[in-house]
N, C-alpha and C positions, 0 to 999 in steps of 0.2 A: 509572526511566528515562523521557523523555520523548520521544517517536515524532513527528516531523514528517510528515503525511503528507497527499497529495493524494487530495479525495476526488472522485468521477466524479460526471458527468453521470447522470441519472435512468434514460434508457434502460440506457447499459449495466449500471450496477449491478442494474438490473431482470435483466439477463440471468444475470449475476455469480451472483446470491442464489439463481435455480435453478438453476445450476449446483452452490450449496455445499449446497443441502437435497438432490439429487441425491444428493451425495458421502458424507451425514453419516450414520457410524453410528447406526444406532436406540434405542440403550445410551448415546452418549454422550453428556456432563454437561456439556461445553466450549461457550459459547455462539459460533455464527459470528461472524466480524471481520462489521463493514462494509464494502463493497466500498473497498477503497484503492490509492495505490500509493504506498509509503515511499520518504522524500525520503530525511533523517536522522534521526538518532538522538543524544543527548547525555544524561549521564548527572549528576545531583545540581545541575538546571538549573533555574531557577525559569521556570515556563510563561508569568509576565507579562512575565519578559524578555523570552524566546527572542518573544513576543507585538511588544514593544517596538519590537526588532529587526528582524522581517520584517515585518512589517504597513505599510508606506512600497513594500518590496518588490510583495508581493501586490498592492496597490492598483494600481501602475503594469505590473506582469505581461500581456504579453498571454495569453489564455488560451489552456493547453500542451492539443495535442489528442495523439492515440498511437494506434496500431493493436498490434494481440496476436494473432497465429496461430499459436503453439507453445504446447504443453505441456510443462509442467516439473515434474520430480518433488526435489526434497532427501532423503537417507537423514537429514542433520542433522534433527531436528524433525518427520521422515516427513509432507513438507507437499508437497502438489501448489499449483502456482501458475500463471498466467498469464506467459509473455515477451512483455514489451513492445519493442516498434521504435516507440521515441521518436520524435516530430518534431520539429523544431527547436526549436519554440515549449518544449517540456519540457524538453530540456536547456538552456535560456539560463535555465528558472526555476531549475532544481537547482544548476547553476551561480553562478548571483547567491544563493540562500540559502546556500551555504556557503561563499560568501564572507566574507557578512555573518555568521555564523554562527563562521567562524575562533576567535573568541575564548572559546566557552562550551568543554565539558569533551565532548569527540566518544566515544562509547559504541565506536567501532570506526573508531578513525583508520586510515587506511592502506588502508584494503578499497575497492575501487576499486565503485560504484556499479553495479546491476543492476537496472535496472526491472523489475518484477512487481507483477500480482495476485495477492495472498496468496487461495486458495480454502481449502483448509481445512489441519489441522496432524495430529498426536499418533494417523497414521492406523497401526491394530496391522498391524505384517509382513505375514502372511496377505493382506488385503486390497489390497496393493498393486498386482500386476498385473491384478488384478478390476475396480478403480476406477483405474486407468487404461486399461483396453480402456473402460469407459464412459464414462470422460470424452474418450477420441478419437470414439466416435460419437457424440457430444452435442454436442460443440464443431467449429463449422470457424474461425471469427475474428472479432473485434471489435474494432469503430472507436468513438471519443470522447474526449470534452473533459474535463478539470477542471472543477469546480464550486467546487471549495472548499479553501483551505488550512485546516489543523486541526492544533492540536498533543494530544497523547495522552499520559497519563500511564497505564504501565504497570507493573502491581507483580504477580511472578507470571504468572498464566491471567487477570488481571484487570486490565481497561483505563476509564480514564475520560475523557471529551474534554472539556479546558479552554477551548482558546476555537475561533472558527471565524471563516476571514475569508472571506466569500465573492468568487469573482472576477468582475468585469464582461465579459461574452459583447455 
């Protein structure tokens, strides 16, 4: 599967990554994402395409900023995440990529679009309410930009980033 996804700004990912060392069990073997927030998703998609395609996009994008003040938990996947309140500048970018986008093989047509920072996954029951009382006194909210569009090949627990297009600030 190949993962479209926006990467942040320096500070807040700065903030992001203690927030996931914070979170991550001591036992576990899963390496952290990098701070992101997923666009799309397309499945059996060559990455120099999907490349091809957006990269005309990216270059003319102005750069999408976001604010996140909620905490989100999933029982799918037992993954605490960031909720994003998008600015406009991120929905006209998400918008115009899957426009452009239309034509390749969508991993989850129809699922109508939820911004988030992915903090961490695969978290056991038990710890749930634990690491979630920590993560409300750790976190109050975070502001910032995209840096970077990137597409991501994922196979598994395992991810590798094919290319990266940085956006003009």
């Amino acid at each position: 599967m190949q993962l479209l996804v926006l990467r942040l700004d320096y500070r807040s990912s700065t903030t992001i990554e203690s927030l996931q060392r914070q979170l991550r069990q001591p036992n576990s073997k899963l390496a952290l994402q990098l701070p992101h927030i997923p666009l799309l998703a397309y499945q059996n998609t060559s990455p120099f395409q999907l490349k091809a395609t957006f990269e005309p996009i990216a270059k003319q994008a102005a750069v999408p900023s976001f604010h996140a003040s909620d905490i989100g938990f999933s029982k799918e996947g037992a993954r605490f995440y960031l909720q994003v309140q998008p600015e406009e500048t991120l929905n006209e970018l998400h918008s115009s990529l899957k426009l452009a986008g239309h034509e390749f093989s969508a991993a989850s047509p129809g699922n109508p679009w939820q911004p988030r920072i992915p903090l961490i996954g695969q978290v056991p029951a038990p710890f749930w309410g634990p690491l979630f009382a920590r993560l409300a006194l750790e976190f109050s909210s975070l502001e910032g930009i995209g840096a970077a569009l990137e597409c991501w090949t994922v196979i598994g627990h395992r991810t590798s980033i094919e290319w990266s297009i940085f956006l003009d600030s």
